[in-house]
N, C-alpha and C positions, 0 to 999 in steps of 0.2 A: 165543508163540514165546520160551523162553527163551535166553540167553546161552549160543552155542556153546561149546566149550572151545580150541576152536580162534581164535576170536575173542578169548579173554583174554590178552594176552603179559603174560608177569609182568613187573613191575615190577621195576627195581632198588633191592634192597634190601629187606627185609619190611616190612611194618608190623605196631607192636606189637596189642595186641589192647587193652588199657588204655592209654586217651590223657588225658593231664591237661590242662587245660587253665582260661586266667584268665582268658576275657571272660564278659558276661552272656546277648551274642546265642545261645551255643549253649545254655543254659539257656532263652531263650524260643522259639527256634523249634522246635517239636516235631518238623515232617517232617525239620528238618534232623540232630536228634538219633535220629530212626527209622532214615532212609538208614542211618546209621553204625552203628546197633546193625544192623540188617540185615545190613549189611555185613561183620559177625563185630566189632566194637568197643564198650567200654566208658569212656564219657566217665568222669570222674572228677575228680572236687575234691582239691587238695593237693599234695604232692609226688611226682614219678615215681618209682621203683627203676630199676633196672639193666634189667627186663626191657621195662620198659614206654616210653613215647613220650609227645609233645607235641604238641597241635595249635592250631594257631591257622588264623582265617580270611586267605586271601590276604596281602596286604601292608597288611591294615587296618592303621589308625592305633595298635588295640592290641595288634599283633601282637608286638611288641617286648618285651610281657613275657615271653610263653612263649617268644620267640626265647632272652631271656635265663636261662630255669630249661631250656632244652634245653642250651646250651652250659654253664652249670655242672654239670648231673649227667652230661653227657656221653651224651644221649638222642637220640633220633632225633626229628628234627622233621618232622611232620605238614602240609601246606597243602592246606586244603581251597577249591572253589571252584564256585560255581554251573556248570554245563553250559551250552550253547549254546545249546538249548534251555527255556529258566527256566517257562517259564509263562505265563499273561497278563498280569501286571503286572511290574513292578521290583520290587526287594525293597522300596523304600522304603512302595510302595504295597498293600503284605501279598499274602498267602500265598506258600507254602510252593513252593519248588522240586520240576522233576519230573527232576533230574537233577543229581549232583557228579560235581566230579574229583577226587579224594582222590588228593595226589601227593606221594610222599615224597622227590622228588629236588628242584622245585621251585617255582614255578609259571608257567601255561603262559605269561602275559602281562610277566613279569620275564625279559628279554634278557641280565640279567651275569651268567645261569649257565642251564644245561638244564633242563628237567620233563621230567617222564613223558609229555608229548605230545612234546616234539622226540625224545625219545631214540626213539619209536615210530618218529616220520615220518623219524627217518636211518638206526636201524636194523633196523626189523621190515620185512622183503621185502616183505609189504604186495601180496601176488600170490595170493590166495587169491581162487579165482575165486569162492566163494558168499560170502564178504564183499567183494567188488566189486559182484557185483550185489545185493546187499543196498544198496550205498554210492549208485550210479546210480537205484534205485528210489526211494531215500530222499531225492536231489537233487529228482527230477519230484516226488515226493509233498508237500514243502515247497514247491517252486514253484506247481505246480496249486492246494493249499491255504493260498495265500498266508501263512504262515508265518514268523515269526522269532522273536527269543531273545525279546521283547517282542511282544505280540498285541492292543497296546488301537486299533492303527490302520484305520482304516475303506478296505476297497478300494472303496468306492462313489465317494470323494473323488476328484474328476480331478486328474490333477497335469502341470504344464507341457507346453505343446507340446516334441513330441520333437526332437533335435536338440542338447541343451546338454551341459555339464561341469557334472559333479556332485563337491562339494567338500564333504565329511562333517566337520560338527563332533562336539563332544566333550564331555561335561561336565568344566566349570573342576575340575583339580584331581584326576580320574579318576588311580588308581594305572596305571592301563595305559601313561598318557602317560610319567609321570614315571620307572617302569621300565622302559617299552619303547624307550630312548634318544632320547625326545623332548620336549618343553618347550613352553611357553604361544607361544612363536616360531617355534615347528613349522608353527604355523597361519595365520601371516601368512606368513611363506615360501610356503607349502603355495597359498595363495592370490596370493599372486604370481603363483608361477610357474604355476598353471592359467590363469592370464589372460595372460600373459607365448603360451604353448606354444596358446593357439587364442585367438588375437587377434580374429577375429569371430564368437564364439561366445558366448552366453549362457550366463552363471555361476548356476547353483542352489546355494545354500548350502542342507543340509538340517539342518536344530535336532537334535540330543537330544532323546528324548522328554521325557526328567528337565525341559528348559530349556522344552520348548513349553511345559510347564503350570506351570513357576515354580518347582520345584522346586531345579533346580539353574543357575549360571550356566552359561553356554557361553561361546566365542571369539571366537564373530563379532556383531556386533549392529548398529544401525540405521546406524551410519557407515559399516558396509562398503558399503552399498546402491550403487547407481548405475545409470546409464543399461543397463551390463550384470548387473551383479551385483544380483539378489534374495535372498531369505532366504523359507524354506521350512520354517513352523512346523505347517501342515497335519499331522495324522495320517494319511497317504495309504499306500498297501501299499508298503514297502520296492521289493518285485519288478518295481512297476508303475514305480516309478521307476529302478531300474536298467533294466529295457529301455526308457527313454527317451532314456537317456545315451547322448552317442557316446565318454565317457570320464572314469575314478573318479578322485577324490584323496580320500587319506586320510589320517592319522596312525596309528591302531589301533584304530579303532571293528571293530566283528563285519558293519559293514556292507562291509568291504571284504573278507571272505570269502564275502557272500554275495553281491558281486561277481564275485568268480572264478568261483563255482558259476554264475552267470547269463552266464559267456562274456567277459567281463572280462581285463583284465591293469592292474589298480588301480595306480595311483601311490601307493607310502608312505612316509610321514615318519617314523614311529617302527620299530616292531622289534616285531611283532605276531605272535603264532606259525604265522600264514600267509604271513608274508613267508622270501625265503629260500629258497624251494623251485623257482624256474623260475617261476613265475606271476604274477610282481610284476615292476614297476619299482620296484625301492628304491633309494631316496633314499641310505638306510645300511647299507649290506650287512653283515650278520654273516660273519665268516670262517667258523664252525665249520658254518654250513651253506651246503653248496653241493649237496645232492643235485638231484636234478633229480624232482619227480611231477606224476604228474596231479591234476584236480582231482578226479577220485575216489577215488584213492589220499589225498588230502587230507582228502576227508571223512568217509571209512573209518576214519581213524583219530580224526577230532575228533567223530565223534560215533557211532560203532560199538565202539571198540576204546578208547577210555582214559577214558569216561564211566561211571559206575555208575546207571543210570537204576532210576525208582520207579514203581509204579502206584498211587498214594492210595485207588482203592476197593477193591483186595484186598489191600493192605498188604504188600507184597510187591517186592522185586526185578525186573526185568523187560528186556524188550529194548530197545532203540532203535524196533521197530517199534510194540511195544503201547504205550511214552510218547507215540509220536505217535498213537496213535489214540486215546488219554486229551486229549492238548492239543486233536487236531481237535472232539472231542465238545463241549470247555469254550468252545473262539473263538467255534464254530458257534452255542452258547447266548448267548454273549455278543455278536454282532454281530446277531443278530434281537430280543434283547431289550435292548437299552443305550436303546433311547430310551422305552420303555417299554410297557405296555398297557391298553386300556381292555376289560375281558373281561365282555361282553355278555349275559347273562340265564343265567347259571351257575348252578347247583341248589347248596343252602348246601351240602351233604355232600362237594362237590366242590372248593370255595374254598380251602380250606387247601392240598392236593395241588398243586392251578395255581396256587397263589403260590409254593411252594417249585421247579417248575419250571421257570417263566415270571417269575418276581418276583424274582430275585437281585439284576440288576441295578437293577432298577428298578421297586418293588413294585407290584403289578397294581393297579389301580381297578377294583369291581365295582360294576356300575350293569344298569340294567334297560334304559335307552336310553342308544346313545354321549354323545349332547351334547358340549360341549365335550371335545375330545380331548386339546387343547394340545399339538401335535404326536406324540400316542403311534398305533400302532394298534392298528387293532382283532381282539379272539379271539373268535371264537363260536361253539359246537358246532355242528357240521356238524350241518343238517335245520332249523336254528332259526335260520335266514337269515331277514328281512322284507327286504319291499323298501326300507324306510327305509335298512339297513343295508347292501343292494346299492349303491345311489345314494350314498351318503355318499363321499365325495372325500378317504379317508384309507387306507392299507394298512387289508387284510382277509383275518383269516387262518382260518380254519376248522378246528375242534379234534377230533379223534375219536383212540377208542384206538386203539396201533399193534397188529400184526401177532402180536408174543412180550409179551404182554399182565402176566400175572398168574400165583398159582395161587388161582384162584376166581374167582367169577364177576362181573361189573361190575353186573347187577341184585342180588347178595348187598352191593355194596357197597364190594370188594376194590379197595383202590386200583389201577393203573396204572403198570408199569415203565414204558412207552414210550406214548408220543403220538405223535401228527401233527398237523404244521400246513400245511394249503396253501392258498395264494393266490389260486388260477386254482379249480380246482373241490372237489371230493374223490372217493378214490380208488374208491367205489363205485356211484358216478353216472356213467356212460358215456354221457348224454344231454348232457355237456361234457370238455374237457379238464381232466384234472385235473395238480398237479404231480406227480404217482406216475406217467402217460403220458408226459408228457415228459423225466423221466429214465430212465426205461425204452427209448426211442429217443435219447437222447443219449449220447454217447462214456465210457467209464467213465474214471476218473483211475487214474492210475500206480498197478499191482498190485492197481487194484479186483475184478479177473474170479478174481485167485490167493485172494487176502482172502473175495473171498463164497465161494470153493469149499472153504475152511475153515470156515466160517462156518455152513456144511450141513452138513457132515463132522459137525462138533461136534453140532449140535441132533439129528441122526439118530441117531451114537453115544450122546446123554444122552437120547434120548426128550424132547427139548422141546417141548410148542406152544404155542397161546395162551395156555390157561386151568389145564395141567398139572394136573386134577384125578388122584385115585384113583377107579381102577376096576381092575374084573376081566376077561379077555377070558373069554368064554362056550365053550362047546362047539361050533367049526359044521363043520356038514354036509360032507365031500368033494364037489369038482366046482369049478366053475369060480364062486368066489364075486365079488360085485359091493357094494361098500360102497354104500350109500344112507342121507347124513347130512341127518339131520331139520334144518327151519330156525326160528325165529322168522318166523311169518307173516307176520307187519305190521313184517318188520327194513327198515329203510333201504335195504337193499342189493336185497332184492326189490322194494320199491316202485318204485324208482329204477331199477334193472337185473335185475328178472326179466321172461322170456320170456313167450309163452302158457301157462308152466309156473311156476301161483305158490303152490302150496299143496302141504304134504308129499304129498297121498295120490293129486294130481297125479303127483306126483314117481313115485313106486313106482309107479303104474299105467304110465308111461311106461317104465321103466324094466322089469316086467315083461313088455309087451309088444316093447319087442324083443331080450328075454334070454327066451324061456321055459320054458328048461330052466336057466337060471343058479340059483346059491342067491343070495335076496338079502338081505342082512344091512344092517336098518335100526335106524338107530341117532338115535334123541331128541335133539333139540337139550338139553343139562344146563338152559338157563333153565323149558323147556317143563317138564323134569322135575320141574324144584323149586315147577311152580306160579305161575311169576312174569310168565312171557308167554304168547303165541296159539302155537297151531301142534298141539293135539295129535291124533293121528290114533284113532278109537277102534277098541277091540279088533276088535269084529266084522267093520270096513273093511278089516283087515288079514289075514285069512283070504286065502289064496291069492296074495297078492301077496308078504309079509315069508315067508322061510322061517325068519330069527332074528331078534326084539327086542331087540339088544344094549342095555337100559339100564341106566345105569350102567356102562357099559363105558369101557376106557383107547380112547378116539380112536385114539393110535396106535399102539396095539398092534392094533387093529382092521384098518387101515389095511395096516402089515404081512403080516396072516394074508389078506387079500382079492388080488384080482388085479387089480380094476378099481375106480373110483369113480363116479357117478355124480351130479352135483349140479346144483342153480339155482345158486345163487354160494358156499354155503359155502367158509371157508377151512380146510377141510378137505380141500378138491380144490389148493389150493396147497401144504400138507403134506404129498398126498399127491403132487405135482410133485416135491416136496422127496427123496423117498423114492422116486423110478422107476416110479412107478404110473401106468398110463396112467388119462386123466380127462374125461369128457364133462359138459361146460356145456350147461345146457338153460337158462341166462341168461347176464348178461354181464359176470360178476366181474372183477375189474382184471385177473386173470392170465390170462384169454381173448384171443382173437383177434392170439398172436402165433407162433401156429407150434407152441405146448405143450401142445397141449388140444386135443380133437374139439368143436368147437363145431356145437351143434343151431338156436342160435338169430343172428339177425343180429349183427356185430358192427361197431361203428363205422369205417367206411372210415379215417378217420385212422390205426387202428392196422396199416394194411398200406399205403397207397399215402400218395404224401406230395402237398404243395399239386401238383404239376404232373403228381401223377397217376402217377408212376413207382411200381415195389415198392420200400416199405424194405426194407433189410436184416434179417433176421430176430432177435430177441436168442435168445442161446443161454439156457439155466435161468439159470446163474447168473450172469447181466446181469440177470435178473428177479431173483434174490436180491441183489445187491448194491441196485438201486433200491429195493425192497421192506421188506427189512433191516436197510441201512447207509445210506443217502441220505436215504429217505424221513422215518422217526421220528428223534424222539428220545428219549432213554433218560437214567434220574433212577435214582440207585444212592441208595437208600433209609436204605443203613449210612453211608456216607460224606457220605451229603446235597450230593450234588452233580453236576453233568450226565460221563453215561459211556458208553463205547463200545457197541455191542451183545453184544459179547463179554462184557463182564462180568454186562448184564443175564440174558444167558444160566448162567454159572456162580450167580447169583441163583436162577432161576428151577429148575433143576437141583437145587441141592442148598442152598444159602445161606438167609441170613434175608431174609424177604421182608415185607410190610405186611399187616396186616388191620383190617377196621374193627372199632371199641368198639362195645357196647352203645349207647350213648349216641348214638353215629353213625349207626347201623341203625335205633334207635327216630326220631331228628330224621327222618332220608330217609326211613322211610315216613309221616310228619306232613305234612310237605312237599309228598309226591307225593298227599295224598286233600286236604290242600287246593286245592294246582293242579286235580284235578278236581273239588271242590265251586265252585271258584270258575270254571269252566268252564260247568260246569249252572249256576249261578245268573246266566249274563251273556246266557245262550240264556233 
């Protein structure tokens, strides 16, 4: 979704396109020198001319020099400043922002003069009703995703009984205080009077992330403590803690704006660019604003309308919506793996791929039995569960590839865009719950149903599937054709969840006998083709049954040309969900038994009646697409080396650069796999 044009109000005043500037940081941060070449700018070393401009960062400490070479050459001065949304870490704690304000009037956090955000919030009408609901979506999507301008905090963490005043420190010294008309006494005041204004209420000071871990001081410390007042160093979810509060105090933290968004009317001591507007008790009102908005209109413009947001795996410019579904991909990797893992009988060809997607935070340990964990848990390809590792008393999370896979095949060796990991079962064993079922019946988050129906749009328009090999579509017959997609015999998914119907020539005989005038166009599983597994049907068998062999045929282009599918669990019959095809299960792939599918064979009562026995609600497709998709997997953007939305893995998969294995990888894996079986015969 790119940046409406309706959504951009210009700015007052232009900026130059050559910005000069005297510190070191925009010479070492790269994303931050990207954003701005993106953005149409060229930094530059030396002296400005006439045409050109000055930038410095915020009210940093060295901003003063190019304050001072703007007012000599008589140039327009630049201030730039992280978004609202930064990333997972602090900048102290590296990388790159997913978002500036690039603001040539001033900046948004300095009160003794306007930016580019107040001049928005007093004079852009701010009544555009698809950036409003843009603005409202984007509140729910950060709440539900528990979200802020910082992401190293843990929502598992409990935080106080509900009930108290919450009173936001600061880090010592933050330029926000010192501009936004407040001071190191802001915060004893500030706390006074929250205990002064609910005399039996319990005071939660909540730390700075900068001070929980040392980084930086804060305001408050062990002497404020007392009978009522605590101090709250926990990493806990922002959101979790404002709906515990029955009311905010603050100076100018970002946490008293995402107060307002949580139903809020925050008390503040400094001059924060959300104070001012009708939504605040302020301590110190500014004269020059008095308009009155909503908290949508608020956040419409602080983080739709005066932000220039990035997307780091397509290098590229981007919306408000697509940054946030870059951050959700990175928190999400980062809250399942921060403690770490212990990844369980992984084949060596495989090790490097699962440490770069699994091991960022916290490099994987490969072992042949858990043993000591030391608090990590555990990964291990789904089917190669023992019972030692059932019983084991630590997370357990089950590894198989996701759904938009590759192009090429996973017995060739092809690494893997996307994975899965789940907890409870996996997604092709319907003999348990797996985590694919139960979000599949769970409630979708804010604009998840709009998001998966894009999400299909795309993959249908680019021809995406798992494996996106080359093929040809063949000649077929007029009449009423019926896809019948060959399986790997001995796949997991049949073992596990095929019917009385487990072998391809099963398949076709079934399938001809209640079509017997359809054409049926049977199409070889690619591993079968290459020789690499069971499944293949021989010629003669297929007299009378196959009216075409598509091999080597485009899947989906197949798919397209046919009317119907016919399968045991191929995800081929979910593709071809994807694409309007009606689709008969003669087993019981995950996308069975919810209303999308002719099912032949039983399906698990749980996916239709719930514990007390009532009908669930039915999910529509794309409640299966966003579970399947966007929930289920996750997705390792290859170029960028880093965890990313599906979307991108899709514009990957489509046309971008993708992985393949070396010589040297193909020769190891198959050494590997005739030792496992010599060492199998030799233990019989």
């Amino acid at each position: 979704m790119a940046p409406r044009p309706d959504d951009r109000p210009e700015a007052a005043g232009q900026i130059p396109r050559r910005l000069y500037h005297y510190t070191a940081g925009f010479l070492r941060d790269r994303t931050l020198r990207r954003i701005l070449a993106l953005s149409g700018h060229q930094l530059k070393l030396g002296l400005p001319g006439p045409e050109d401009g000055v930038l410095v960062w915020g009210r940093s400490p060295y901003a003063h020099r190019g304050e001072a070479v703007a007012a000599r050459r008589g140039v327009p001065l630049i201030r730039v400043e992280d978004a609202f949304l930064r990333g997972l870490r602090p900048g102290r704690l590296g990388g790159g922002p997913l978002g500036l304000l690039i603001d040539p009037v001033g900046v948004h956090f300095d009160s003794s003069g306007p930016s580019r955000l107040e001049q928005i919030l007093a004079t852009d009408p701010l009544d555009n009703s698809n950036t409003l609901s843009r603005a409202r979506e984007g509140i729910a999507r950060l709440r539900a995703a528990d979200l802020s301008k910082y992401n190293m905090h843990d929502p598992a963490l409990p935080i106080p009984a509900p009930g108290y005043v919450l009173v936001v420190d600061q880090a010592r010294g933050d330029a926000s205080i010192r501009h936004g008309g407040a001071s190191a006494q802001s915060f004893a005041q500030m706390l006074g009077e929250a205990m002064e204004a609910h005399p039996r209420a319990r005071i939660v000071i909540k730390l700075h992330p900068e001070t929980a871990i040392g980084l930086r001081a804060g305001h408050y410390t062990g002497v404020d403590i007392s009978d009522r007042v605590t101090l709250l160093a926990d990493p806990v979810s922002p959101h979790a803690l404002l709906d515990g509060a029955i009311a905010v105090y603050t100076v100018s933290s970002q946490l008293g704006f995402e107060a307002i968004l949580a139903g809020h009317r925050p008390h503040v001591y400094g001059q924060p660019f959300y104070a001012g507007w009708g939504l605040t008790h302020d301590a110190h009102p500014l004269p020059r604003r008095g308009r009155v908005l909503t908290k949508v209109q608020l956040f419409a413009a602080a983080m739709i309308l005066a932000p220039v947001w990035y997307d780091p795996c397509r290098d590229r410019l981007c919306s408000f919506e697509e940054a946030l579904d870059q951050l959700e991909a990175e928190v999400r990797a980062f809250r399942e793996d921060r403690r770490g893992h212990v990844a369980v009988g992984m084949r060596l060809w495989k090790r490097g791929w699962l440490q770069a997607v699994f091991g960022r935070e916290t490099p994987l340990v490969f072992r042949d039995a858990p043993g000591d964990t030391r608090g990590r848990g555990i990964l291990v390809w789904a089917g190669k569960e023992t019972p030692e590792l059932a019983q084991a008393d630590v997370p357990l999370r089950r590894v198989e590839d996701g759904f938009l896979r590759s192009r090429g095949l996973g017995a060739e060796l092809v690494p893997p865009l996307s994975l899965v990991t789940d907890d409870l079962g996996i997604y092709y064993d319907p003999s348990r719950e797996s985590r694919l079922e139960r979000l599949i019946l769970s409630p979708l988050p804010p604009g998840g149903l709009a998001r998966a129906a894009r999400l299909r749009e795309r993959l249908v328009a680019l021809g995406v599937s798992k494996y996106n090999l080359p093929g040809t579509l063949p000649d077929l017959p007029p009449g009423h054709r019926i896809l019948v997609p060959g399986q790997v015999e001995d796949d997991a998914s049949i073992l596990t969840g095929g019917g009385p119907v487990r072998t391809n020539l099963a398949l076709l005989q079934a399938a001809r006998a209640a079509h017997p005038d359809a054409v049926l166009v049977y199409k070889p599983h690619p591993d079968v083709e290459a020789g690499l597994r069971r499944g293949t049907v021989a010629a003669g068998d297929l007299i009378g049954l196959a009216d075409v062999v598509a091999s080597h045929a485009d899947p989906v282009a197949l798919i397209v040309a046919c009317d119907e599918v016919w399968t045991m669990t191929s995800l081929l019959g979910f593709e071809a969900l994807l694409r309007g095809k009606p689709v008969t299960c003669l087993g019981v792939p995950f996308y069975a038994g919810w209303g999308l599918t002719r099912d032949l064979c039983p399906v698990p009562l749980r996916r239709s009646r719930g514990a007390d026995g009532a009908w669930l609600p039915r999910p529509v497709l794309d409640h299966l697409v966003h579970a399947a998709l966007i929930a289920y997997p996750r997705y390792y953007d290859p170029v960028s080396c880093r965890a990313c939305p599906p979307e991108v893995a899709v514009a990957r998969l489509a046309s971008g650069p993708v992985p393949h294995p070396g010589f040297g990888n193909r020769v190891f894996a198959k050494l590997q796999g005739r030792f496992a079986t010599f060492s199998r015969l030799w233990r019989r």
